[in-house]
N, C-alpha and C positions, 0 to 999 in steps of 0.2 A: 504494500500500500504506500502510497505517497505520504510527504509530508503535510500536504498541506487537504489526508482525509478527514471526513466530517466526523470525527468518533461518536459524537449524540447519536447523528443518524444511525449509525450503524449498531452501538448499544437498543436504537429504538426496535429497528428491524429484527434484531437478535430476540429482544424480549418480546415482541409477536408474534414471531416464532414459534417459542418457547409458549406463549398463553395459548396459540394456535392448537398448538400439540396436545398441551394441558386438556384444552376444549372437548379435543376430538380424542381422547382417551376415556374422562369422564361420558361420551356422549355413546362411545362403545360400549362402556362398563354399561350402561342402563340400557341401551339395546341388548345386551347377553341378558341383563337380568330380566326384560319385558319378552323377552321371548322364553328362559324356562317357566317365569310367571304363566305365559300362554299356554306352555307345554304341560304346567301343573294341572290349569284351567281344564286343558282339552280333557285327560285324564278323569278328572271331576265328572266333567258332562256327558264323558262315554259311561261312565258307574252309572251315573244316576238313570241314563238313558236307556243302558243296557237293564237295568229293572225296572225301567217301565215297561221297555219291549218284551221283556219276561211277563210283567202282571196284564199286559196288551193282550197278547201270546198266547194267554192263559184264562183268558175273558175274565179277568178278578176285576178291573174297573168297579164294575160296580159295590163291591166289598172294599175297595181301596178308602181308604181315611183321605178328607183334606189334603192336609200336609205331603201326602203321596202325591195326590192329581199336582199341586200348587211346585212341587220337587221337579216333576216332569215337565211343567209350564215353564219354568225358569231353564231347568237342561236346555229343550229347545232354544230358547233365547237365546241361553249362552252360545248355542252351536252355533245359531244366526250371527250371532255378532264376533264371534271369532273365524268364521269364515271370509265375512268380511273384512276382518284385519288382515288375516293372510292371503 
């Protein structure tokens, strides 16, 4: 480098770099975690879904409790809206 280089500048561009990098590490990290979250997710709503298609399967519906039908309502949901993500 010359004598007469802009050191500021070049500290400035170093340290955006540097926060650049920072950014885009953090911004990985949370993609890795928002995707086994999703994978946890998907897991979830194949269970829940897999026993409704059981009690579906099995004509119990109408012997099913609330909380059952409202489990199966929500699965769907979830499936909708995580296909959507992916």
């Amino acid at each position: 480098m010359s004598a007469d280089t802009d050191w500021s500048a070049v500290a400035d561009s170093v340290y955006r770099d540097f926060v650049e990098d920072e950014r885009r590490e953090k911004a990985q990290q949370h993609l890795e975690e928002l995707q086994e979250e999703i994978e946890r997710l998907n897991e979830v709503v194949a269970a829940v879904s897999d026993y409704a298609d059981q009690l579906a399967y099995s004509g119990k519906w109408a012997n099913a409790s609330d909380e059952q039908i409202e489990q199966n309502r929500i699965a769907l949901e979830l499936r909708s809206i995580l296909g959507e993500i992916e």
